[in-house]
C-alpha positions in Angstrom: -45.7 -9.8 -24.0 -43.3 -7.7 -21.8 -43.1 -8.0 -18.2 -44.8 -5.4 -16.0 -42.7 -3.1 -14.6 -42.1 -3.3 -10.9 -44.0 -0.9 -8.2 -40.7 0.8 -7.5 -39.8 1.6 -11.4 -43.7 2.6 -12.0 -43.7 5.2 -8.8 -40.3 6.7 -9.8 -41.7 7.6 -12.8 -45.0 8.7 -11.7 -43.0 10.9 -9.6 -40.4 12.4 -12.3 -43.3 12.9 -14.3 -45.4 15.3 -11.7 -43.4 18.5 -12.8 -43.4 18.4 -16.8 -47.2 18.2 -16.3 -47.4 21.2 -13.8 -45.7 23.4 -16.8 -48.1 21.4 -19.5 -51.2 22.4 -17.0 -50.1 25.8 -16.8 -50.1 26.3 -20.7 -53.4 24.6 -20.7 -54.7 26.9 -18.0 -53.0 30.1 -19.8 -54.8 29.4 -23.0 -58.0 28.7 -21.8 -58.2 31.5 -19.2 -57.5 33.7 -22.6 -60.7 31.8 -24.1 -63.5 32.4 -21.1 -61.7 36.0 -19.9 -62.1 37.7 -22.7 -58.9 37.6 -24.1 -56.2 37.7 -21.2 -53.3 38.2 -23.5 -54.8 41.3 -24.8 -53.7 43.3 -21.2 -50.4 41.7 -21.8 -48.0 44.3 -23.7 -46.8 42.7 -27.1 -48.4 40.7 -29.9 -48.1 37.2 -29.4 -51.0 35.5 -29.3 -51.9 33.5 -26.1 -51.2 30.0 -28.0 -48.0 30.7 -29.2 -47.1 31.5 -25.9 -48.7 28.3 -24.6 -46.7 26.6 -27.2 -43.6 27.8 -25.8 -45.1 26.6 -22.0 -45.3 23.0 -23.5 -42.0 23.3 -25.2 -40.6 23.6 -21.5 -42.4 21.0 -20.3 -41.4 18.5 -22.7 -38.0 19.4 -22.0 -38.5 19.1 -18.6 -38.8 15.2 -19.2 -35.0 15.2 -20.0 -34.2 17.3 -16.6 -32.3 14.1 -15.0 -30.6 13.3 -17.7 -29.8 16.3 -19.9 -30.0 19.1 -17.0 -27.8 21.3 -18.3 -29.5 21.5 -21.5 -32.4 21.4 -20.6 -31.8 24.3 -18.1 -30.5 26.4 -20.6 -33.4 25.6 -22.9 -36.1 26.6 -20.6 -34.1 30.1 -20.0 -34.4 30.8 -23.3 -37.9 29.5 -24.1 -38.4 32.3 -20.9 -36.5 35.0 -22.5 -38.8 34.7 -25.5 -41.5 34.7 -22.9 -40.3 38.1 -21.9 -38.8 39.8 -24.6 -42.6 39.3 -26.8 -44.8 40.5 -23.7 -42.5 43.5 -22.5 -41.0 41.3 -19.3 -44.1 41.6 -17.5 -44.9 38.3 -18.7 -43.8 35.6 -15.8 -45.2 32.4 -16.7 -42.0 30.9 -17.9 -40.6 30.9 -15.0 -42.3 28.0 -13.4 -40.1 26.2 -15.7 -36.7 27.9 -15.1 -37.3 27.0 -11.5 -37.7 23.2 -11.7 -34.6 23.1 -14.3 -32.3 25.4 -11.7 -33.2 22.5 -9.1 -32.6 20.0 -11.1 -29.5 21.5 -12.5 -28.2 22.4 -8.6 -29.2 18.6 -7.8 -27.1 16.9 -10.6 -24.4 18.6 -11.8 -20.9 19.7 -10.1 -21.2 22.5 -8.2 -19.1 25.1 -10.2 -20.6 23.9 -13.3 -24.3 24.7 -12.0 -23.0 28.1 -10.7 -21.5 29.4 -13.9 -24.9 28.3 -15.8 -27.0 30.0 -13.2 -25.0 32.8 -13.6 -25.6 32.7 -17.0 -29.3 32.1 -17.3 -29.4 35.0 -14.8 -27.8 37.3 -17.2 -30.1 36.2 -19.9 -33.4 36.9 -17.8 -31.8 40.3 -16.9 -30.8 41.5 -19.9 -33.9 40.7 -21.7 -36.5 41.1 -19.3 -35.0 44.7 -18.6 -34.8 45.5 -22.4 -38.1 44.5 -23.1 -39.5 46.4 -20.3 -37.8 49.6 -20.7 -38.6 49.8 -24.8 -42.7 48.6 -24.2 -43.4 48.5 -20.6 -45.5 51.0 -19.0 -44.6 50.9 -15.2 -42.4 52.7 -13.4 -38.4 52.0 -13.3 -38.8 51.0 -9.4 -41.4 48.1 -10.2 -39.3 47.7 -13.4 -36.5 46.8 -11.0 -37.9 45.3 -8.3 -39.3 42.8 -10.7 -35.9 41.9 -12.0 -34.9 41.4 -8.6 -38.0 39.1 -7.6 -37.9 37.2 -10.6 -33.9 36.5 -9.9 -34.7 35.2 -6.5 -37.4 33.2 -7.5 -36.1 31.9 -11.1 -32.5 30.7 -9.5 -31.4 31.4 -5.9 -34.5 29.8 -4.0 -34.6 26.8 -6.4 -31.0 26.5 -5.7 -31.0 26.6 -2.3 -33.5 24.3 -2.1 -31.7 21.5 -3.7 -28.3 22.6 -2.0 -30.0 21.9 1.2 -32.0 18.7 -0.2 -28.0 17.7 -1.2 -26.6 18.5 2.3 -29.6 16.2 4.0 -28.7 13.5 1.7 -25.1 13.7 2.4 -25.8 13.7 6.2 -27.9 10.4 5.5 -25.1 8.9 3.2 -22.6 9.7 6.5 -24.6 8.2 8.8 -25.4 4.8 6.7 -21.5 4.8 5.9 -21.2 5.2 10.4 -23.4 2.7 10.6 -21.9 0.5 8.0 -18.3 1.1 9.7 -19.9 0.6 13.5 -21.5 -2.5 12.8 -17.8 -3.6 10.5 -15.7 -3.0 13.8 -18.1 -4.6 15.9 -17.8 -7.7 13.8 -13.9 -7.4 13.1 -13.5 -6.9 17.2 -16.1 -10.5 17.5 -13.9 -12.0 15.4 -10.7 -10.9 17.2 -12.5 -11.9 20.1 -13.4 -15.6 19.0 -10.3 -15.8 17.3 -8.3 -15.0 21.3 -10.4 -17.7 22.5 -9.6 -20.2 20.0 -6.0 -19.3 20.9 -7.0 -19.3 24.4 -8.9 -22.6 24.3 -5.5 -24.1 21.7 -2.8 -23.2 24.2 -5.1 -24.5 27.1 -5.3 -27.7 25.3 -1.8 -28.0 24.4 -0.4 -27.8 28.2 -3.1 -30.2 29.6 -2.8 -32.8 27.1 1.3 -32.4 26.6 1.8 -32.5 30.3 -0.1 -35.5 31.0 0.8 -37.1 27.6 4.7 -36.8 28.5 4.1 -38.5 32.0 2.1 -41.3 30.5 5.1 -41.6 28.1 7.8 -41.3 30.7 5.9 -43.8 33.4 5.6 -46.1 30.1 8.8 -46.4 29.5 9.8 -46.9 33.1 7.5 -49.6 33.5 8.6 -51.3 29.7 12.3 -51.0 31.3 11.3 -52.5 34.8 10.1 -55.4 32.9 13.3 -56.3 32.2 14.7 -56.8 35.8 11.6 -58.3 36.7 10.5 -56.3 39.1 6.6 -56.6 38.7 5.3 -54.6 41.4 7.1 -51.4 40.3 6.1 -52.0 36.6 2.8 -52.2 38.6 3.1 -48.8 40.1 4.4 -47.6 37.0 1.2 -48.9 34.8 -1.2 -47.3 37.7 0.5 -44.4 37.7 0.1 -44.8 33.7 -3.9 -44.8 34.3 -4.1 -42.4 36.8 -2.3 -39.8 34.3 -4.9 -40.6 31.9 -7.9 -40.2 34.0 -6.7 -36.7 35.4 -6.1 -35.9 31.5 -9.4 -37.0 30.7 -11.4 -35.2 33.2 -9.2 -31.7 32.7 -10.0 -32.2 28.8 -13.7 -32.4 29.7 -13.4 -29.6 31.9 -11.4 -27.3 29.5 -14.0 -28.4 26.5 -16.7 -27.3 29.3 -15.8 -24.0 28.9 -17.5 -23.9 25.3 -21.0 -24.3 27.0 -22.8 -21.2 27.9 -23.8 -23.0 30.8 -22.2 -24.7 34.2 -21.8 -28.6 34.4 -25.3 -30.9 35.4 -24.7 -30.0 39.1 -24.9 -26.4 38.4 -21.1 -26.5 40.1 -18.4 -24.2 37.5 -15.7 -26.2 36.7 -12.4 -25.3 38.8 -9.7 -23.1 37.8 -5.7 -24.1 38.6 -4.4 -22.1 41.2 -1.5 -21.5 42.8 -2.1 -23.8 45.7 -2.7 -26.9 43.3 1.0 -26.6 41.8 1.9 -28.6 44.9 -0.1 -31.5 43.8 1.3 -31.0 40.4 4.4 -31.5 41.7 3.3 -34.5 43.5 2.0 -36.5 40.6 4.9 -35.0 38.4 7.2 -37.2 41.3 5.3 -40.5 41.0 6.0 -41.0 37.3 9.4 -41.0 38.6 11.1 -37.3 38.6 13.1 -36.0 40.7 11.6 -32.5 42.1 12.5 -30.4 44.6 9.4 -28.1 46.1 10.1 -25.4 47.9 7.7 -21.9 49.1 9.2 -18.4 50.0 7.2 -16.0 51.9 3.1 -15.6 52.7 1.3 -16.3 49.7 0.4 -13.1 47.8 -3.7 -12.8 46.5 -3.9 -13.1 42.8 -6.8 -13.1 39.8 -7.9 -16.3 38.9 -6.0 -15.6 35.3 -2.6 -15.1 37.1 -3.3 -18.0 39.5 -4.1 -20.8 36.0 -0.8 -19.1 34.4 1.1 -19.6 37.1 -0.1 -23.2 37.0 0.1 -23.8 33.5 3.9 -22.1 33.3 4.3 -24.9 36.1 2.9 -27.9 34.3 4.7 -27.0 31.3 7.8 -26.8 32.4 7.6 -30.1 34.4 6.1 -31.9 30.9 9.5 -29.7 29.1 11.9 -31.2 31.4 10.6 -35.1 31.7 10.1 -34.8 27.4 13.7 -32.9 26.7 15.9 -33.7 29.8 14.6 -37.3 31.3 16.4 -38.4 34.6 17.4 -34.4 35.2 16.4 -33.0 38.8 13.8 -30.2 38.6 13.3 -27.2 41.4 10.0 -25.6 41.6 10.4 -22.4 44.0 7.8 -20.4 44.7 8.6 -17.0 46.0 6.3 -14.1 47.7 7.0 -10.5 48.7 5.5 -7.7 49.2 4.7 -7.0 45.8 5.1 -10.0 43.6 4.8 -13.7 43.1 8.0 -15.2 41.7 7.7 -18.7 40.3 10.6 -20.5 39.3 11.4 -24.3 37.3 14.8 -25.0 36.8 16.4 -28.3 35.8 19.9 -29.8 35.7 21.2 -31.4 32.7 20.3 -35.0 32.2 22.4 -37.8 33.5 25.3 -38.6 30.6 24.4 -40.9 28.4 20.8 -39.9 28.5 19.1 -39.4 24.9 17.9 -35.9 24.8 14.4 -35.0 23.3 13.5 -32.0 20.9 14.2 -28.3 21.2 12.2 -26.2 23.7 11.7 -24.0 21.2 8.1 -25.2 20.4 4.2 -24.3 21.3 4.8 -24.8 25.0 7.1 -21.4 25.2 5.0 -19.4 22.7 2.2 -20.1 25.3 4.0 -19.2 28.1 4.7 -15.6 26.9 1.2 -15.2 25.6 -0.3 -15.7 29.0 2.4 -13.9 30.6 2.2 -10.8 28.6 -1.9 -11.1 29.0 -1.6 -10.7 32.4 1.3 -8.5 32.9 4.0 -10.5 33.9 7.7 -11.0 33.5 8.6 -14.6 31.8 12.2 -15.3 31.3 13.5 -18.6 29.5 16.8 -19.8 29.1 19.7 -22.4 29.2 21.5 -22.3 32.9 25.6 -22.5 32.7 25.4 -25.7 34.0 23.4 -27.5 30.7 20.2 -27.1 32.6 16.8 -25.0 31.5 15.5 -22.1 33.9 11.6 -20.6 33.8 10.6 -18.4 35.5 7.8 -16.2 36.1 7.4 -12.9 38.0 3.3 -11.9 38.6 3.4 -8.7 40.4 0.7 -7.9 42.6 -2.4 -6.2 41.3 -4.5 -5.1 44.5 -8.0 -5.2 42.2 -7.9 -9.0 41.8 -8.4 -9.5 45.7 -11.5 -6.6 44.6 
């Protein structure tokens, strides 16, 4: 047993079947309205009977089946099945052209455009030509109705059925645009999510990387101290060092969790957001940076000058980095923090001397830590410079010029 067609399938061809039984009605109507009127093709010029030129109706309309697949045969087929319509009843006969009209659509609807113009053109011709032949040898009316029915039949046969589908094609075009806008609005609005979660990953990465690489290098450089300390036996500063150990990995710990906070769509328990580095906490950066034992100098230049809360954390971060940079890849080196402000910037700068001699030397700068530095500077607009100082030392610095709509 073969499976039932689906709904879809079955209406489609419910529909494409509609029009080849209009033209089969209309030879069943032609031959019986020359059965109960008393002979209707008898008024007709010519002598064809009424069922032969039924016959030629149905002929069209089982052509007319093809029309989707076939339409440029079937178009000219149904011409000429009209043409024989024409030329045997004097071209006063027009009930062929029900038939010409649905092919020309068809035609118009599925074929390239200078291929359906060339076989209107020529199934135009055809009508003419015969239509006017057979009326001027057998018909009876006068040459303006002669000629006005050329005209109508024209109009009717080809240029209204083609104008129909041309407009039918232009609507369909216009929806095939706007799905393909549609289709392209909703592809950018993805692509520019993506780009958008894929700039906080970053965001959230290079976040990461400073918190846990600056507190990671002092709990690494107070370890040390205190695993060297042991050796002269001085246990109170191995003491201080191992506190100073614990207390680096607490402050790690709780700006991990607040940094991972960020992923919530909501605030902490206490409904309190979690704080942002500022400007005003590099001081205390500096501070714990100088109990795990380096040597900084802190020094502020000018009123301090407002900031967004983005240029405030880089700032910080540019800070933290550079103070994790120095105790990894120069250890025992003195650092400088300077902050400078003017009138219409914020200058922050972290220098360090080379390390003592004798001093083993850690990795290359060139690493995550300065990549990070430049993406947050250039995201905010600033200038970040980065190099080796003549004397063997390493210079950041950062230049934040004021933007008067973060104090907005």
């Amino acid at each position: 047993m073969l499976p039932a067609a689906p709904p879809a399938s079955r209406a489609a061809a419910a529909r494409r079947a509609v029009v080849p039984a209009i033209v089969a009605a209309g030879a069943l109507g032609y031959l019986a309205a020359d059965l109960w009127l008393d002979g209707v093709s008898a008024s007709v010029p010519g002598d064809i009977p009424a069922v032969v030129t039924a016959a030629l109706l149905a002929a069209q309309a089982v052509l007319l089946v093809f029309r989707f697949r076939m339409p440029v045969p079937v178009f000219a087929g149904t011409v000429l099945l009209d043409a024989v319509i024409l030329a045997t009843s004097a071209g006063e006969l027009g009930v062929g052209s029900a038939g010409v009209i649905f092919a020309a659509y068809a035609l118009v609807r599925h074929v390239r455009r200078d291929v359906a113009l060339i076989a209107l053109g020529a199934g135009g011709a055809i009508t003419t030509v015969t239509g006017s032949l057979a009326a001027l040898i057998g018909s009876t009316e006068t040459p303006f109705l002669l000629i006005l029915s050329v005209v109508v039949r024209l109009g009717l046969q080809y240029a209204a059925p083609a104008a129909v589908a041309e407009y039918a094609l232009s609507r369909e075009r216009l929806v095939q645009a706007l799905r393909e806008q549609a289709r392209m609005a909703e592809q950018e609005r993805l692509d520019r999510a993506e780009r958008t979660v894929r700039a906080e990953r970053e965001a959230l990465a290079r976040e990461l990387h400073d918190i846990a690489g600056h507190h990671l290098s002092g709990i690494i450089v107070s370890a040390q101290a205190a695993a060297a300390l042991t050796r002269t036996g001085d246990l109170d500063r191995v003491r201080e060092m191992l506190r100073a150990v614990q207390d680096d990995a607490r402050i790690a710990l709780a700006d991990l969790r607040r940094t991972v906070g960020l992923l919530r769509s909501d605030d902490d328990a206490s409904g309190t957001p979690s704080p942002v580095p500022t400007i005003g906490g590099i001081e205390t950066l500096v501070d714990i940076a100088r109990e795990r034992g380096q040597d900084i100098a802190f020094t502020t230049l000018g009123a301090p000058c407002p900031l967004g809360a983005l240029a405030e954390a880089t700032a910080y971060r540019m800070v933290q980095e550079s103070l994790s940079n120095a105790a990894r890849h120069a250890p025992g080196a003195s650092c400088e923090v300077t902050i400078r402000s003017d009138e219409d910037a914020v200058e922050i700068t972290v220098s360090n001397t080379a390390p003592p001699a004798g001093t083993p030397r850690g990795a290359s700068r060139s690493g995550y830590g300065l990549a990070g530095m430049a993406e947050r500077s250039e995201l905010i607009g600033a200038q970040l410079t980065a190099g080796a100082s003549a004397d063997g030392g390493w210079t950041n610095r950062l230049r934040i010029p004021f933007d008067p709509r973060s104090t907005a």
